[in-house]
TIZA-26931 format. One record per residue (C-alpha): residue number from 1; chain; x, y, z. Coordinates in steps of 0.1 Angstrom, whole numbers, plus 5000, padded with zeros to 4 digits. Layout:
BEGIN
+------+-------+------+------+------+
| resi | chain |   c1 |   c2 |   c3 |
+------+-------+------+------+------+
|  NUM |     A |    X |    Y |    Z |
...
+------+-------+------+------+------+
//
This chain:
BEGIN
+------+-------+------+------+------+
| resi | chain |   c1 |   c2 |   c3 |
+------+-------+------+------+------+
|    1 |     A | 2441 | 7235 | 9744 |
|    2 |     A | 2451 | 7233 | 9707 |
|    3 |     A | 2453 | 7257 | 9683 |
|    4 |     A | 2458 | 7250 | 9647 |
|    5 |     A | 2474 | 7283 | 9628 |
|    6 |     A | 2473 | 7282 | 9589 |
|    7 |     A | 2500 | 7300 | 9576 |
|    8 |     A | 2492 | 7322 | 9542 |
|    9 |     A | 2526 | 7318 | 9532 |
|   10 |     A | 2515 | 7288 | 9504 |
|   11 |     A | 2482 | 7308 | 9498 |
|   12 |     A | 2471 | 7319 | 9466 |
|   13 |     A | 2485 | 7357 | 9472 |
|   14 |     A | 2459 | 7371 | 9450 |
|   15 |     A | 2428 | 7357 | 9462 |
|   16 |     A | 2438 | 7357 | 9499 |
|   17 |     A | 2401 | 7369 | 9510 |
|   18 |     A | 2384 | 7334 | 9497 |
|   19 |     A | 2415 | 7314 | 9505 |
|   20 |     A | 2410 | 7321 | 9543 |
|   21 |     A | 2375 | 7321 | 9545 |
|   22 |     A | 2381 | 7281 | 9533 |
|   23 |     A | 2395 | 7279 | 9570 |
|   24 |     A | 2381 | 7309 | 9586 |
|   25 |     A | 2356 | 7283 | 9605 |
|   26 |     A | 2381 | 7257 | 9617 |
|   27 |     A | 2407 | 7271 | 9628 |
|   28 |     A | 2418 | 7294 | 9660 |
|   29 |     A | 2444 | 7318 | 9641 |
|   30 |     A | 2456 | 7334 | 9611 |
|   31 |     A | 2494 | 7327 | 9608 |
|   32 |     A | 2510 | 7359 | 9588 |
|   33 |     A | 2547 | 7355 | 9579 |
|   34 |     A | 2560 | 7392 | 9573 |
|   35 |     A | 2597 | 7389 | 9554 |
|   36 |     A | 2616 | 7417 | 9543 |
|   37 |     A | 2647 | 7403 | 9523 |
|   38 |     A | 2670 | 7411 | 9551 |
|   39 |     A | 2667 | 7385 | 9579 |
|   40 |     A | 2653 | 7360 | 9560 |
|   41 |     A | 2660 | 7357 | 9521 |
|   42 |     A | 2625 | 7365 | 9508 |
|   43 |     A | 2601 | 7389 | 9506 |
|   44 |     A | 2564 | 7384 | 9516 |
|   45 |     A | 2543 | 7417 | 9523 |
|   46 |     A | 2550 | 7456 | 9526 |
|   47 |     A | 2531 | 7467 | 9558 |
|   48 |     A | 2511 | 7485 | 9545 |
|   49 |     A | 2496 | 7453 | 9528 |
|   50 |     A | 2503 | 7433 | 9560 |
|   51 |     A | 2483 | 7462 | 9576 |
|   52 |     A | 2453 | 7455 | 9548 |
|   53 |     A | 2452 | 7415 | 9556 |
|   54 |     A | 2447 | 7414 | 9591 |
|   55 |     A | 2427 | 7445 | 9591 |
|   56 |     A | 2404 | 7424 | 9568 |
|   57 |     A | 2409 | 7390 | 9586 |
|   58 |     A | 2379 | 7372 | 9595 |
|   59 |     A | 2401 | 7349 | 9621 |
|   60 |     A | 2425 | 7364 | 9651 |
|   61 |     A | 2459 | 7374 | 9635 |
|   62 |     A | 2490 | 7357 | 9645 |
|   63 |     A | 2524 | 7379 | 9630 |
|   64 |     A | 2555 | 7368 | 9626 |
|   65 |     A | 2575 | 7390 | 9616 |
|   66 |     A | 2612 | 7379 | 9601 |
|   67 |     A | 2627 | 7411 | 9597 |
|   68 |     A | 2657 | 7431 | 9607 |
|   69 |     A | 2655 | 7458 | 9633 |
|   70 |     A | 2628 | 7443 | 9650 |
|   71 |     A | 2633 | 7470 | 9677 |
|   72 |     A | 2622 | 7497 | 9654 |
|   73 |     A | 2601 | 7479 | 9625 |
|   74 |     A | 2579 | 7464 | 9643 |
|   75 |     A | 2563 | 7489 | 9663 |
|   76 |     A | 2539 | 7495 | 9636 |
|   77 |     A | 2523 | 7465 | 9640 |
|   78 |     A | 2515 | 7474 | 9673 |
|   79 |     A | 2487 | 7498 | 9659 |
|   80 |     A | 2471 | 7470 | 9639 |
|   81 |     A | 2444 | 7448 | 9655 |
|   82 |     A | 2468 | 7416 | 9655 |
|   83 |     A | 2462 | 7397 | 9682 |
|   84 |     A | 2500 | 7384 | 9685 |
|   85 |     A | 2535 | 7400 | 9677 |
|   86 |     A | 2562 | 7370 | 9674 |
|   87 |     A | 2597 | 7392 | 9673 |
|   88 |     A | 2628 | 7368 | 9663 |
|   89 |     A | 2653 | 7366 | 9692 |
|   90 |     A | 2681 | 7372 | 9667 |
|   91 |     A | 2668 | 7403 | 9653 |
|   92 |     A | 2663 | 7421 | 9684 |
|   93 |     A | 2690 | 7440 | 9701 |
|   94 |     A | 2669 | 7448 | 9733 |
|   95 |     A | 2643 | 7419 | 9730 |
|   96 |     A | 2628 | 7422 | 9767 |
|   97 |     A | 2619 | 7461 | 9763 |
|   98 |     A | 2603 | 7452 | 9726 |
|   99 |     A | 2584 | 7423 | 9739 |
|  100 |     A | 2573 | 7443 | 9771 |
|  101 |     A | 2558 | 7474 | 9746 |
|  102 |     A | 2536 | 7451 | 9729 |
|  103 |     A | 2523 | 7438 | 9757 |
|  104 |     A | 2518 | 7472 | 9770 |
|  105 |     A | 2496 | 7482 | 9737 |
|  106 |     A | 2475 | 7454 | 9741 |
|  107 |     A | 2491 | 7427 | 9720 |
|  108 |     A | 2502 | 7393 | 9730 |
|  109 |     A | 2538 | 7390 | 9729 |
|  110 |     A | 2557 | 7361 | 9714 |
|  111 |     A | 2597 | 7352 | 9709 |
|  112 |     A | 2611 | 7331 | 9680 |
|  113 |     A | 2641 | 7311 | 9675 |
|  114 |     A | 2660 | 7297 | 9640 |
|  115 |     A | 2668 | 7266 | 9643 |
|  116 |     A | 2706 | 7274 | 9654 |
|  117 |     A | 2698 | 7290 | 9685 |
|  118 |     A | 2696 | 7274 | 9717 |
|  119 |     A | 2671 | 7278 | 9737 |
|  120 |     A | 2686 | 7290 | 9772 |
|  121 |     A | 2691 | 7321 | 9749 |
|  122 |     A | 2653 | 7331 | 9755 |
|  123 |     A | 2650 | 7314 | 9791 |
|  124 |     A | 2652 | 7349 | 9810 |
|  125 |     A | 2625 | 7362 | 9787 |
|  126 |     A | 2601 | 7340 | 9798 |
|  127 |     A | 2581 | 7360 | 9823 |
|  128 |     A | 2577 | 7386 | 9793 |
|  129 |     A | 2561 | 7366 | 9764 |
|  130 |     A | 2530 | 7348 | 9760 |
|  131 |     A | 2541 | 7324 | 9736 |
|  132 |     A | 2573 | 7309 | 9728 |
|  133 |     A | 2580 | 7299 | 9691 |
|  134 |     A | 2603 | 7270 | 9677 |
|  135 |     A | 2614 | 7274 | 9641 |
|  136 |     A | 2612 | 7237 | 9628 |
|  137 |     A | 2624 | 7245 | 9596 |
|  138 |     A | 2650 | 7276 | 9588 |
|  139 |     A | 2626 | 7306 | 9580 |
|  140 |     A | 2619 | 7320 | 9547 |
|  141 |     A | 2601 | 7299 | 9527 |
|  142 |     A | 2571 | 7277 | 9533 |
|  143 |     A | 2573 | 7241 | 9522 |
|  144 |     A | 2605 | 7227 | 9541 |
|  145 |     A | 2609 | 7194 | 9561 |
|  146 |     A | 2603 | 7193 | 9595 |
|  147 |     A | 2634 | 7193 | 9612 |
|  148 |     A | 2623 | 7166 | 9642 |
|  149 |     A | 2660 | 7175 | 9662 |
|  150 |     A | 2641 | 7205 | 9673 |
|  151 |     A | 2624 | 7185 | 9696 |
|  152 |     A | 2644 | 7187 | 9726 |
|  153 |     A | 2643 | 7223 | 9724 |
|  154 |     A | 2603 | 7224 | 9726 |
|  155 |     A | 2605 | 7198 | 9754 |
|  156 |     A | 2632 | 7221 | 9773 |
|  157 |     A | 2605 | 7252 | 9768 |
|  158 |     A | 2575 | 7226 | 9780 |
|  159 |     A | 2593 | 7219 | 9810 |
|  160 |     A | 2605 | 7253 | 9819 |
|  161 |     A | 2567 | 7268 | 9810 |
|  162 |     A | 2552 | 7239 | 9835 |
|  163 |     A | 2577 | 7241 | 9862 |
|  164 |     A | 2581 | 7281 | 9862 |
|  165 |     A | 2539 | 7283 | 9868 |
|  166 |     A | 2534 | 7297 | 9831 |
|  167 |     A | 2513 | 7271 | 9821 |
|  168 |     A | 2491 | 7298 | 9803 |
|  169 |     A | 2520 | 7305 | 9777 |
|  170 |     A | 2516 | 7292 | 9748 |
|  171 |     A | 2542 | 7269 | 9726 |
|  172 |     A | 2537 | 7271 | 9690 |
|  173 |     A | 2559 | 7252 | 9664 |
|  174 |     A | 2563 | 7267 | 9630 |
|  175 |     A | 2577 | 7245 | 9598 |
|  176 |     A | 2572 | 7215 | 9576 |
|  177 |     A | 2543 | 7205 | 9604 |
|  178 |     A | 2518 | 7183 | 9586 |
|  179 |     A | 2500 | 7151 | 9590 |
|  180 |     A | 2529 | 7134 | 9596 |
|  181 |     A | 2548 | 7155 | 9619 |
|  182 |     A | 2521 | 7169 | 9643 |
|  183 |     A | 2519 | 7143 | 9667 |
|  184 |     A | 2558 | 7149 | 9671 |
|  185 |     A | 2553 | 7183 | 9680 |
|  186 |     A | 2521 | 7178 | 9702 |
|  187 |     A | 2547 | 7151 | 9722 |
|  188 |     A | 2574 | 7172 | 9726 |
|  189 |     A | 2545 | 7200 | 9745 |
|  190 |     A | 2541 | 7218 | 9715 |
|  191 |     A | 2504 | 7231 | 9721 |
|  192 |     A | 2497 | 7257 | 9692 |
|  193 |     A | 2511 | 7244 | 9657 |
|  194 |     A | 2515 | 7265 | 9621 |
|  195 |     A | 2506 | 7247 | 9590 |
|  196 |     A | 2509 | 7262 | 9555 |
|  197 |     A | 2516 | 7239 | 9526 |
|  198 |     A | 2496 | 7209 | 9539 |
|  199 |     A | 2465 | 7234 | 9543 |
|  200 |     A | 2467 | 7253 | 9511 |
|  201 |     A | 2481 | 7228 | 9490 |
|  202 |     A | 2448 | 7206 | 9499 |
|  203 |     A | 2417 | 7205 | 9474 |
|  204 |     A | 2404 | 7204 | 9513 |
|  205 |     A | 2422 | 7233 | 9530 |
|  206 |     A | 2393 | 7232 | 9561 |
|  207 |     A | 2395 | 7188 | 9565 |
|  208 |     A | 2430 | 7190 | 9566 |
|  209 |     A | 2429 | 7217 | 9597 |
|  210 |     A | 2404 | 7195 | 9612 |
|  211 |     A | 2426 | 7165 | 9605 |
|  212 |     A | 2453 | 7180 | 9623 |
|  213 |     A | 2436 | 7188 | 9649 |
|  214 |     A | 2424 | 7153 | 9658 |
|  215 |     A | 2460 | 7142 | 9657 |
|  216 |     A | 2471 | 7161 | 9678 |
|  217 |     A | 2442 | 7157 | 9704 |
|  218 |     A | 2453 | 7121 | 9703 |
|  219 |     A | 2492 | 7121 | 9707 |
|  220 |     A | 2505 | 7116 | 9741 |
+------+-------+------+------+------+
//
C-alpha cells in the first residue's frame, strides 16, 4: 500500500486549517515536523501548538519530532491522539524503551535516521517499531534536494523488513521527494513517502498528492 504524507512544514503557518483541508481528502496522513532549535537548527511549533494541530486534524497525524532529549520530550505526545511517534535514533539515549512506551499507549512507533547514520545502527530495533524513516535530506528545513545516495539504505531496510517477516512495517522517506524523485524512493521499497514543498507550493496542493500517488503505483 501507498501512503502519501503532506508535510505542513511549507504550509502557510497561519491558515493551517484551510491549507490541510486542500489535501484532507487525498491523502492517508498528516506529516507534522516538531523542531525545537536544538537537534535540528529551526524552530517549528511549541507543543502546546503541536498539541492544537493534530488535536484539530481532519487526517491521521504522523509526528516527527526533531528534538533533543527525545527520551523525556516526547512523552507528551504520547497523550495526543497522533497516530504515529517518529523518535530520531540520534536523539535518544535508550531508544528501544522510548519506542516500546509509545507503543504501549497506543501509538504507532517509528525510528528516524539523518542522513549520516548507517542503518545497521537501527537494525536491532526492528521488532519494536512500526515504521522505519529515511531522512533523504538533512532535517530542518523543508525544500532541500533529494539526496538519491540514501537509497541503498532504504533497500537494506526493505530487505531486512521482507526477510525478518515484518512486512507490515512501514518505510517512509522524508525530503526533497517530489515528482521527480518518488519513483526512486518507491524502487528502493520505500512504501509511505512525505512531501511538503511540491504539495504546498502547488496552485493544486490535492492533484499533486494524487500525482504522486500514481507514480509511485507505477514504479517497479
Amino acid at each position: 500500500m501507498i501512503r502519501i504524507c503532506p508535510s505542513i512544514l511549507n504550509a502557510n503557518f497561519d491558515e493551517l486549517p484551510s491549507e490541510i483541508a486542500k489535501v484532507a481528502q487525498v491523502s492517508d496522513l498528516l506529516h507534522l515536523d516538531v523542531m525545537d532549535n536544538k537537534f535540528v537548527p529551526n524552530f517549528t511549533f511549541s507543543f502546546e501548538r503541536a498539541r492544537e494541530i493534530i488535536e484539530g486534524s481532519q487526517l491521521p497525524v504522523d509526528v516527527h519530532l526533531m528534538i533533543a532529549n527525545a527520551d523525556k520530550e516526547a512523552l507528551p505526545y504520547l497523550d495526543t491522539s497522533a497516530l504515529s511517534i517518529t523518535v530520531h535514533f540520534e536523539a535518544c539515549a535508550d531508544p528501544l524503551s522510548l519506542l516500546t512506551e509509545i507503543r504501549r499507549r497506543g501509538k504507532r512507533s517509528a525510528i528516524a535516521i539523518k542522513p549520516g547514520t548507517a542503518i545497521d545502527e537501527i537494525r536491532e530495533l526492528i521488532p519494536a517499531v512500526d515504521m522505519i524513516l529515511v531522512m533523504t535530506v538533512e532535517p530542518g528545513f523543508g525544500g532541500q534536494k533529494f539526496m538519491s545516495e540514501m537509497m541503498p539504505k532504504v533497500e537494506v531496510a526493505r530487505r531486512w523488513l521482507d526477510e525478518g517477516g515484518f512486512g507490515d512495517t512501514w518505510l517512509q522517506v522524508d525530503g526533497g521527494v517530489n515528482l521527480e524523485t518518488i519513483s526512486k524512493a518507491k524502487q528502493a521499497g520505500a512504501d509511505t513517502f512525505v512531501a511538503g514543498s511540491v504539495v504546498f507550493n502547488s496552485p493544486d496542493p490535492a492533484g499533486v498528492v494524487e500525482t504522486l500517488r500514481q507514480l509511485a503505483a507505477a514504479a517497479k
